[in-house]
ROLUMDREN-101059 format. One line per field, with one value per residue (C-alpha): residue number from 0; residue in three letters; x, y, z. Coordinates in nm, 4 decimals, padded with zeros to 6 digits. Example, Ala and Ser with C-alpha at 12.3 -4.5 7.8 and 13.67 -1.06 7.14 Angstrom:
% ROLUMDREN-101059
seq	c(0 1)
type	c(Ala Ser)
u	c(01.2300 01.3670)
v	c(-00.4500 -00.1060)
w	c(00.7800 00.7140)
***
This chain:
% ROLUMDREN-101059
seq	c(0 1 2 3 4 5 6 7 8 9 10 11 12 13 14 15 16 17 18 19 20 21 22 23 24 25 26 27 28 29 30 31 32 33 34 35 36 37 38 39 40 41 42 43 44 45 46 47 48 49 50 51 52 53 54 55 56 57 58 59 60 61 62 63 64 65 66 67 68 69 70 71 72 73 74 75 76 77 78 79 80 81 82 83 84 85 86 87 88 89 90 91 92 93 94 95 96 97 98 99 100 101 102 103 104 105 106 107 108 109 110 111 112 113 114 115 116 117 118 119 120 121 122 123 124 125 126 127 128 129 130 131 132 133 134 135 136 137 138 139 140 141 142 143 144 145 146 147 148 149 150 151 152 153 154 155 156 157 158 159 160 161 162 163 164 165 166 167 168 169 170 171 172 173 174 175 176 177 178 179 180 181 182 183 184 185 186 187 188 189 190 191 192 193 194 195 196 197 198 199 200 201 202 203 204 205 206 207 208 209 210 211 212 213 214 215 216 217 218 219 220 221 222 223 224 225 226 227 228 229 230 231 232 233 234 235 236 237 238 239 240 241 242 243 244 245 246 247 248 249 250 251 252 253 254 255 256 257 258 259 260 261 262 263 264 265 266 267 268 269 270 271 272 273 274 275 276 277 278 279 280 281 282 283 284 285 286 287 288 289 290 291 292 293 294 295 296 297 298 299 300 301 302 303 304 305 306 307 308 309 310 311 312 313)
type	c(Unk Unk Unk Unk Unk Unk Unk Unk Unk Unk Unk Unk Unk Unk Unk Unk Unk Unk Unk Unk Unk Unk Unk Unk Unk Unk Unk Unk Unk Unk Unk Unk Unk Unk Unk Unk Unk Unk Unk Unk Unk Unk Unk Unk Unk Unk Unk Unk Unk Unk Unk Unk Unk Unk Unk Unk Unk Unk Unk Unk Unk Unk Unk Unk Unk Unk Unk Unk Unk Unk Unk Unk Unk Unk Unk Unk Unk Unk Unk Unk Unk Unk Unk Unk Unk Unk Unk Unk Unk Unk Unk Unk Unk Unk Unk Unk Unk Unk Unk Unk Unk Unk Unk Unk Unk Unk Unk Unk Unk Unk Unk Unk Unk Unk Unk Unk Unk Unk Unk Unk Unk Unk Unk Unk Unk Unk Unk Unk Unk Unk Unk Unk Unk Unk Unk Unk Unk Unk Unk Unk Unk Unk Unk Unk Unk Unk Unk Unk Unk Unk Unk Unk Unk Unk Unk Unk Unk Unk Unk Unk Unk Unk Unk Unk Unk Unk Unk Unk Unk Unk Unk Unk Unk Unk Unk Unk Unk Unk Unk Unk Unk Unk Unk Unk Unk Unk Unk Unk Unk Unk Unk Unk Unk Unk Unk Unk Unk Unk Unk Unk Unk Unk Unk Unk Unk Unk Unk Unk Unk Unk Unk Unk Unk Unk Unk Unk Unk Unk Unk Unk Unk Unk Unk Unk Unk Unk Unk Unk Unk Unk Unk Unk Unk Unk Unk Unk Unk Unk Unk Unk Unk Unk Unk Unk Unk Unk Unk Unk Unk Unk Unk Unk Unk Unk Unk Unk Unk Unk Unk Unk Unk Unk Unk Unk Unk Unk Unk Unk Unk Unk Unk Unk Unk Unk Unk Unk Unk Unk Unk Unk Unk Unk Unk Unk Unk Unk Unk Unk Unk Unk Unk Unk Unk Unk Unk Unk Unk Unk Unk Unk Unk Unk Unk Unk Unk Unk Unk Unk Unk Unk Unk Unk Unk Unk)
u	c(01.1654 00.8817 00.6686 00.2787 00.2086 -00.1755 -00.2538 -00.4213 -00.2897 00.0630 00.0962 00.2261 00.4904 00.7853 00.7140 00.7260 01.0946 01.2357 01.1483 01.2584 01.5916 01.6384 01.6591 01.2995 01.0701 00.7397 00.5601 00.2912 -00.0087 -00.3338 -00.5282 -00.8416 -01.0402 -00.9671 -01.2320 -01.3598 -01.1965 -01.1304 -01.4165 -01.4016 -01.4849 -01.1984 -01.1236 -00.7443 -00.5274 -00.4081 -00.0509 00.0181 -00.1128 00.1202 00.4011 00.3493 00.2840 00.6313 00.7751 00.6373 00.4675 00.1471 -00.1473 -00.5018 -00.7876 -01.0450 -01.3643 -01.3524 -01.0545 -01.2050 -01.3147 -01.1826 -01.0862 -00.9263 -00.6964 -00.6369 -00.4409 -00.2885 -00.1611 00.0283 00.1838 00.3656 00.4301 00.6100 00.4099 00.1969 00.1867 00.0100 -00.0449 -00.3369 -00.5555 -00.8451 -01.0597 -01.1206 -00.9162 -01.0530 -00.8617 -00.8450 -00.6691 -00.4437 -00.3250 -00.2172 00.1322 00.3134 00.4269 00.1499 -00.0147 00.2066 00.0541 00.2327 -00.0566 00.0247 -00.0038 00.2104 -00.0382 -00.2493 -00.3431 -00.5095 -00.6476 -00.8631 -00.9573 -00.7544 -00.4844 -00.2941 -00.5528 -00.6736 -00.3071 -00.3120 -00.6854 -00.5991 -00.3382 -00.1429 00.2809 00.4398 00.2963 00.3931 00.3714 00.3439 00.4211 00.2338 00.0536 -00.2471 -00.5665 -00.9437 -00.9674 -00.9479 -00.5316 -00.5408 -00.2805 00.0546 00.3471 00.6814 00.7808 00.7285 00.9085 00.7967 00.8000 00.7865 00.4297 00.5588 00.3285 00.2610 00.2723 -00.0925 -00.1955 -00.0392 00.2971 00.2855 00.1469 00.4345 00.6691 00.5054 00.5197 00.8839 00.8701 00.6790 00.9184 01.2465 01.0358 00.8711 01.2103 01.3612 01.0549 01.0864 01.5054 01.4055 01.1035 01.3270 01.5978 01.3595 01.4446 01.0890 00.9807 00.5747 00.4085 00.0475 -00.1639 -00.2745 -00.6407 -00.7829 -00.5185 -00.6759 -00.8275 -01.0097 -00.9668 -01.2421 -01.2362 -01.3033 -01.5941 -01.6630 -01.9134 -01.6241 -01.4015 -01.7223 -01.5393 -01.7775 -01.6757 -01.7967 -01.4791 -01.1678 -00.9059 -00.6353 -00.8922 -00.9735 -00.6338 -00.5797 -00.9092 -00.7609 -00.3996 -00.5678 -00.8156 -00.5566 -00.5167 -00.8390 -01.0892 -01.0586 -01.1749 -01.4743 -01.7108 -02.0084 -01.9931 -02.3525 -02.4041 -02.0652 -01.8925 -01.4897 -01.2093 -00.9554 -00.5684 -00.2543 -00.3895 -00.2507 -00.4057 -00.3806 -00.4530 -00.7626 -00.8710 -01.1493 -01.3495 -01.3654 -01.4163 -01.6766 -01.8733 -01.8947 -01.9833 -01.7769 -01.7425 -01.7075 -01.4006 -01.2259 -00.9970 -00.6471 -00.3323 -00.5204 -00.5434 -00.3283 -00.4732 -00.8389 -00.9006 -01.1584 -01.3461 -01.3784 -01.5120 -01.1573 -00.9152 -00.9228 -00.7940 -00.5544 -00.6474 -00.3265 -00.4746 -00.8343 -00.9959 -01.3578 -01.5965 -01.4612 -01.1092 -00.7597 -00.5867 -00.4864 -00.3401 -00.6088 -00.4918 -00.5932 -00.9053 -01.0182 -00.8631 -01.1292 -01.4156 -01.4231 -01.5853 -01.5855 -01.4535 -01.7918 -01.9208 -01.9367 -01.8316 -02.0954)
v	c(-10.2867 -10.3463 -10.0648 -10.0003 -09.6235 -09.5030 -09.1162 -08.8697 -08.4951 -08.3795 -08.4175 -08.7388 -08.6670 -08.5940 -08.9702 -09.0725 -08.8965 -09.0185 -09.3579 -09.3784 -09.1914 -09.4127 -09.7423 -09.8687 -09.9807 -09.8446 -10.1227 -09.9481 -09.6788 -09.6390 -09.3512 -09.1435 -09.2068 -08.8675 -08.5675 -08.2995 -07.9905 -07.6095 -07.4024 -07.6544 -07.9455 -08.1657 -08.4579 -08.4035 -08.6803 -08.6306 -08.5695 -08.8611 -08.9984 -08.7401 -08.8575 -09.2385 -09.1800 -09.0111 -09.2557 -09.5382 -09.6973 -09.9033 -09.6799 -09.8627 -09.6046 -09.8227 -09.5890 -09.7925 -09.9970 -10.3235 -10.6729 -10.9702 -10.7894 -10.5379 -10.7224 -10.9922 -10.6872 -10.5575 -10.8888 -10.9252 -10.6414 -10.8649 -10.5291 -10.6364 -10.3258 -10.0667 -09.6945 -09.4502 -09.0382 -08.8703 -09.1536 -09.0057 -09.3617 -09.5680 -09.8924 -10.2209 -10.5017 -10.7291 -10.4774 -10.3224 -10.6871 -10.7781 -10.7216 -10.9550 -10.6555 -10.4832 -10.1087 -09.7817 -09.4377 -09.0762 -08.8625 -08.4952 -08.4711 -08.5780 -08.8733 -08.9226 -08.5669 -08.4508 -08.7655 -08.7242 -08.5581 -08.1879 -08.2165 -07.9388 -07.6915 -07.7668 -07.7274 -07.3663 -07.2853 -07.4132 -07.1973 -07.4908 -07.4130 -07.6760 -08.0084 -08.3161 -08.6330 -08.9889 -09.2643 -09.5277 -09.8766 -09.8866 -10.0434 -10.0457 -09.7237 -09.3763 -09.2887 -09.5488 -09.7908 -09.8393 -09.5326 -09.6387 -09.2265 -08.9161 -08.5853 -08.2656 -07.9096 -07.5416 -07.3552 -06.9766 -06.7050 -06.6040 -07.0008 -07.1314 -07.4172 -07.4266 -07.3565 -07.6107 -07.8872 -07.8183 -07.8457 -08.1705 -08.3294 -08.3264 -08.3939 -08.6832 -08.8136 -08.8135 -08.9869 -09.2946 -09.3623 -09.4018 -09.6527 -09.8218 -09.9209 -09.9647 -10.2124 -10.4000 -10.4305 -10.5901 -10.2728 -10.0945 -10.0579 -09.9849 -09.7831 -09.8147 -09.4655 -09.3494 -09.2868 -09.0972 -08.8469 -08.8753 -08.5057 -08.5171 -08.2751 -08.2948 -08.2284 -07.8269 -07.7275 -07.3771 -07.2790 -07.3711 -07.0892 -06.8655 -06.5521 -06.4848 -06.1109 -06.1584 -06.3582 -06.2046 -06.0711 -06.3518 -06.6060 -06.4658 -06.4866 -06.8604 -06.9398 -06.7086 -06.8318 -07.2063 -07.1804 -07.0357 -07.1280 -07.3853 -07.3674 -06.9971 -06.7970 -06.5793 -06.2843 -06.0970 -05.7645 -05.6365 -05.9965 -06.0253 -06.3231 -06.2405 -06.4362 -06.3120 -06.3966 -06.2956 -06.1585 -05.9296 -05.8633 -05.4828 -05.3339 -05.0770 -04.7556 -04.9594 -04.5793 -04.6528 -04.9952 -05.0015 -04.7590 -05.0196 -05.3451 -05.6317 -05.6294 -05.2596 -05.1277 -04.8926 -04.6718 -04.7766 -04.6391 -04.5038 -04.7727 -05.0113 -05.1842 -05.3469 -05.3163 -05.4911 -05.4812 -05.7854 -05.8686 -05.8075 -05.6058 -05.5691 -05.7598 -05.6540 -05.8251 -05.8221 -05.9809 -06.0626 -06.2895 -06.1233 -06.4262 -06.5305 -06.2924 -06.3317 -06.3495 -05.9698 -05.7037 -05.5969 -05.2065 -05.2992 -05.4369 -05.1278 -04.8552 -05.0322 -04.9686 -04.6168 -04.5402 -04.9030 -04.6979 -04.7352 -05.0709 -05.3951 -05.7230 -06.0183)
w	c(-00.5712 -00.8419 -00.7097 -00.8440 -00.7978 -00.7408 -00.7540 -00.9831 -00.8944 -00.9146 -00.5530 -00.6630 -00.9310 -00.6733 -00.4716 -00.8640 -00.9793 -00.6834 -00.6658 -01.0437 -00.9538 -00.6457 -00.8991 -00.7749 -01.1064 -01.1275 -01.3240 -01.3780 -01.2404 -01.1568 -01.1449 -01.2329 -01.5452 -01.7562 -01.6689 -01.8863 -01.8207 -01.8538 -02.0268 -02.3369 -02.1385 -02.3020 -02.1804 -01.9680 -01.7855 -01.4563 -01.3835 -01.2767 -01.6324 -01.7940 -01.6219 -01.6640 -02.0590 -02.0806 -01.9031 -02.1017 -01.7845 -01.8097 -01.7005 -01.5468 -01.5069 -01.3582 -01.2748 -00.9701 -00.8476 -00.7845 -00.9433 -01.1153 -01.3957 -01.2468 -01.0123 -01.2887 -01.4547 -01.1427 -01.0675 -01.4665 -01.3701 -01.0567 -00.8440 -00.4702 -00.3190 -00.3427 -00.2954 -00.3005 -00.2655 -00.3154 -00.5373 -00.4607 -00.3875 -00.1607 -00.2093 -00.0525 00.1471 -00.1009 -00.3356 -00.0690 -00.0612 -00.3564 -00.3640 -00.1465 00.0492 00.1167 00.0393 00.1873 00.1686 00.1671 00.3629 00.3701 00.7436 01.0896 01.1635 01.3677 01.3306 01.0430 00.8701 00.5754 00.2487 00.2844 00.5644 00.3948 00.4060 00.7493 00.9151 00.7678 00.8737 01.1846 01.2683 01.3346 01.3539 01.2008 00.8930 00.7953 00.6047 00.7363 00.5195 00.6584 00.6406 00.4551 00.6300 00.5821 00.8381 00.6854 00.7336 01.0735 00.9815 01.1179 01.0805 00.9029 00.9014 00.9284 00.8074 00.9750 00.8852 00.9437 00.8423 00.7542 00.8798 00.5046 00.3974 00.1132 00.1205 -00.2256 -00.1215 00.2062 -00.0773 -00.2644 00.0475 00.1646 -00.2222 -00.2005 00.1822 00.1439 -00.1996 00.0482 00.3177 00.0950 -00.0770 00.2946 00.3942 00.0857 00.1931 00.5332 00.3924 00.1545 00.4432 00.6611 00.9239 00.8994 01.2320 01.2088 01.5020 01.5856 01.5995 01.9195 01.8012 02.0726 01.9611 01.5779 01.4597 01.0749 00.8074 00.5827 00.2115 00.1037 -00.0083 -00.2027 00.1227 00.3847 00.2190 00.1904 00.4229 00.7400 00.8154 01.1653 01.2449 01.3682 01.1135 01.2184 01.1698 00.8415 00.7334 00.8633 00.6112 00.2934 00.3320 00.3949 00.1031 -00.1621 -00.4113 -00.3851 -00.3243 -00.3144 -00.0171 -00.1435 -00.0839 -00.2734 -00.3405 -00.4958 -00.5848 -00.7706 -00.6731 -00.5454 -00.4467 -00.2135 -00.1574 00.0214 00.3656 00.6250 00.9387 01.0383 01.3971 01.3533 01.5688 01.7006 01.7820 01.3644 01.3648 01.5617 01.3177 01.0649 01.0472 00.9608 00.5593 00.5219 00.2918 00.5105 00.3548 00.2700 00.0463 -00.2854 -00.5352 -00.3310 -00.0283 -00.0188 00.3597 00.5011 00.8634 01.0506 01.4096 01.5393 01.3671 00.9859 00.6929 00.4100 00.0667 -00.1749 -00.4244 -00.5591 -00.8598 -00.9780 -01.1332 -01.4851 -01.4460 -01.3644 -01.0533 -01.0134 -00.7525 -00.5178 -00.6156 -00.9939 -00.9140 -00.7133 -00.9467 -01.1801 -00.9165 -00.8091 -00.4709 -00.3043 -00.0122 00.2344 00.0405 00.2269 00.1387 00.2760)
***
């Protein structure tokens, strides 16, 4: 099948390898104009750019996906569908029509749960047990259209957002190549969402992972394990700005607990644990990023700060 890919992050790459290996022809992509980046502010293409370059695939970067011009050049390129995974813009009706076959879309959750910006991070802060991916009919409504499949799994009680993105990539590659053989056998069967059963996972913000200490120590994980690695869950301490990772919720003598409030740095192995109080238990750090550092063990960060033992995080 003469496929036109749209996405921007490497989300996408995966749906990409195994389309190629599965003998369907990507004529060509389309995805985000190139954005400065890093502290030099260069100019970088998205992975999805990377990979089409290599691959010696036309590449369209409209700054917005629409107009004569555009489709005239979608059209040349004679694609008999569309997908797409993780774009990052809204696409209207007349260009999820195009192709004579339509517009699919590999969403990172088991619709009709989930739809929107950051499904992956919102199954984790959720504390939900199990994610998916829905390859599904594109329509006008945000992730509404019609299901052709969906591939389901596990969410580990250590499991980032990172690492379920990763899971659901591949996930989500094995699922589209399936709808893509059932679509060109004329076998797709396409099931209407029930929407009253639609929930809505917004896209993360840097104040959504901002750590409220008041909240209970599981809930604390959910957000740190949900927000890692972006946006980063963060905290201040003395006005410096730090991002935690890699949680573990610890039972506490609340007779202590309730001595401190929520925040406080309560002692822990010597140069080895960063434990924190919460509303409800406390909170195990295993790892921590100060502003404008590396990613480091949360025993190397406090070996460098003496006396934290007391201190509170807010």
């Amino acid at each position: 099948m003469r496929v036109l890919f749209w996405g921007t992050p490497d989300f996408g790459i995966p749906s990409l390898d195994a389309m190629r290996d599965a003998g369907h022809e990507i004529v060509g992509v389309v995805t985000n104009p190139d954005r400065p980046a890093g502290r030099g502010r260069k100019l970088k293409a998205s992975p999805v750019k990377e990979w089409a370059v290599e691959a010696g695939v036309p590449v369209l970067q409209p700054e917005r996906p629409r107009g004569e011009d555009f489709e005239a050049e979608v059209r040349a390129l004679n694609p008999e569908i569309s997908v797409v995974a993780a774009y990052g813009q809204i696409l209207r009706d007349d260009v999820l029509a195009l192709p004579p076959l339509g517009s699919i879309n590999v969403h990172a959750s088991a619709l009709p749960e989930l739809r929107g910006a950051a499904p992956v991070n919102w199954a984790i802060i959720r504390g939900h047990e199990a994610a998916g991916v829905t390859i599904m009919r594109m329509v006008l409504a945000l992730d509404a259209g019609p299901m052709i499949r969906i591939a389901t799994c596990p969410i580990g009680p250590d499991t980032t957002a990172g690492e379920l993105y990763d899971t659901l990539a591949r996930l989500g590659a094995e699922a589209l190549v399936a709808a893509l053989d059932d679509l060109a056998a004329g076998r797709a069967r396409e099931v209407e969402q029930e929407d009253e059963a639609a929930t809505y996972a917004p896209k993360m913000d840097r104040e959504l992972a901002r750590v409220d200490w008041s909240r209970s120590a599981h809930e604390l994980a959910l957000l740190v394990r949900g927000c890692d690695p972006w946006p980063g869950a963060w905290t201040t301490l003395d006005d410096e700005v730090l991002q935690v990772f890699r949680p573990t919720v610890v039972a506490w003598d609340p007779a202590v607990a309730d001595l401190v409030p929520p925040g406080t740095i309560l002692p822990g192995d010597p140069g080895t644990d960063l434990v924190v109080a919460t509303g409800s238990g406390a909170l195990v750090l295993g790892e921590v990023k100060p502003a404008g550092k590396r990613r480091m063990g949360a025993g190397d960060w406090l070996r460098g700060r003496p006396g934290s033992e007391g201190r509170r995080l807010v």
